[in-house]
N, C-alpha and C positions, 0 to 999 in steps of 0.2 A: 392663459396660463393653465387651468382646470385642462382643456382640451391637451396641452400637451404631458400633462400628469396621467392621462387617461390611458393616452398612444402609450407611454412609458412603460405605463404598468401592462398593458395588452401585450405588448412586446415581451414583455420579462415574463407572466402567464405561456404567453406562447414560447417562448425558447424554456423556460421547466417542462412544458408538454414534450418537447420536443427531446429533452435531455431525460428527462425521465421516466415516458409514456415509452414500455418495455414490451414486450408479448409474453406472455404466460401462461408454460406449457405442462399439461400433463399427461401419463398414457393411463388412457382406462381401456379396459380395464390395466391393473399396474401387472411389472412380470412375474412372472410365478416363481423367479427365481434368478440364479444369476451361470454366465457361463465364462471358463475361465483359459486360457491357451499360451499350453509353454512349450520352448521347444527345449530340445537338448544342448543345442548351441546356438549362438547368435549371427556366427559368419563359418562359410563354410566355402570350400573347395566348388569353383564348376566343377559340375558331374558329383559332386559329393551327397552323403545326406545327410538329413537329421531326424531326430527322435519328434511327433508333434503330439504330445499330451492335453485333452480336453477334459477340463474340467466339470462336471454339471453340478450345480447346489439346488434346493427349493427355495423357497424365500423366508426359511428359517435358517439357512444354510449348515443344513446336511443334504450327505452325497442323495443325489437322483437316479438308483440306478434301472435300467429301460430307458432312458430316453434316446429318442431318436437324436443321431448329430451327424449332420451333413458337412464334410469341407473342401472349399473350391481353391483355384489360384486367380485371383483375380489382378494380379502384375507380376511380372516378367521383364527383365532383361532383355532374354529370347527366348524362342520354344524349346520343348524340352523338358520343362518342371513337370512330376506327374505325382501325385498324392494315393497312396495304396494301404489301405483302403479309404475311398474316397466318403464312406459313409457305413453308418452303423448304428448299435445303439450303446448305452455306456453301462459298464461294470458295475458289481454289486457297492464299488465303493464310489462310485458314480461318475467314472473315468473313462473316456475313449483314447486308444491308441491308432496311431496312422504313422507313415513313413513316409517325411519329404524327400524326395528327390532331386536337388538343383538341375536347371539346363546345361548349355553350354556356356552363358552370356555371363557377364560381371555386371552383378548391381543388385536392386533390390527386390525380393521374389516378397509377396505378401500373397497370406491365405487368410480369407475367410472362414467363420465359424459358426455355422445357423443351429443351434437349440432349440429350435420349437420358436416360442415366442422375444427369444432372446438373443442375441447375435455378441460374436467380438473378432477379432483379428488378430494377425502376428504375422512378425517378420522375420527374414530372415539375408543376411547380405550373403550375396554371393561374389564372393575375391579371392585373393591371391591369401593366406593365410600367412601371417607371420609364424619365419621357423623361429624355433627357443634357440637363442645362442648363449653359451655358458660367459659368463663374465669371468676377462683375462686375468691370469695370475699375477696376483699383487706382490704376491711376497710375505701375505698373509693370509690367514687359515688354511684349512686341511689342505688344499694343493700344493701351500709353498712352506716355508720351512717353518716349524713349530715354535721353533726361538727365535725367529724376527723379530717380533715385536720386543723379547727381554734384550735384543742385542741394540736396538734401535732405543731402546729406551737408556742402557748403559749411553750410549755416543751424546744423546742428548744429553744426559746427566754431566757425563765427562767434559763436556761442551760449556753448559753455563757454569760448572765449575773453572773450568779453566779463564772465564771469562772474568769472574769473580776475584780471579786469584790475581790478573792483568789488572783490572781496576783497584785492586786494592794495593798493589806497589807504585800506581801511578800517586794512589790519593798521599804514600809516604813520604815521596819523590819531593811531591811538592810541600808537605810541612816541614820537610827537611830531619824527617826520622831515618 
């Protein structure tokens, strides 16, 4: 009995090791700050472009301005995506600008963003954009007519009145008034 209380517990030790024995990571040294990448739009036109703003902070996060920022395309759809300027260093208020390009392909173009010791990414789809289409005339507001709604509101009024005026000759009807 002891012997199999032993395994029991070895067993249950070993599956907590297993369930709970994690890796734990640090960077040293840590980064000196942080870096940040936006674009103008999210999805864009093949062939079209967008705006790609890099952000650079210190690790008290104000702007880093000088630092070096490199950005590549590292996925494609197809060839053709090209990044201009493809590196640089960042503005007094610690901002790089670049201009993506999409290719010809549809799907999704991601770029890379190396700062020095600090890296991030973004993306961008490339599709067919949806056009704005105006939603059809109702018959209400500015397109359709101003008094709709007070003429629609008379008919219904008109309406459960008249329905009022039906059930209350039927209720006479029947007590014989």
């Amino acid at each position: 009995m002891m012997g199999r209380l032993m395994v029991a517990g070895a067993l249950g030790v070993a599956a907590m090791l297993v369930v709970f024995a994690g890796s734990a990571s640090a960077q040293y040294p840590p980064p000196s700050g942080s870096c940040a990448a936006v674009t103008s739009a999210t999805i864009s036109v093949p062939g079209g472009s967008v705006d790609l703003t890099v952000t650079v902070r210190d690790a008290n996060g104000n702007p880093t301005p000088n630092a070096t920022v490199e950005v590549r395309i590292v996925r494609q759809p197809a060839g053709g995506a090209t990044l201009d300027p493809s590196s640089g260093v960042s503005d007094a208020n610690g901002q790089f600008k670049t201009k993506l390009t999409l290719g010809s392909g549809t799907g999704t173009v991601e770029v890379a963003v190396d700062c020095g010791d600090v890296e991030t990414s973004v993306s961008v789809v490339s599709g067919a954009v949806a056009e704005v289409v105006a939603p059809p005339d109702t018959g209400f507001g500015p397109a359709g007519d101003d008094n709709a709604l007070l003429r629609w509101s008379l008919m219904l009024a008109a309406g459960a009145g008249t329905l009022f005026v039906v059930a209350g000759a039927r209720a006479i009807r029947r007590n014989g008034r």
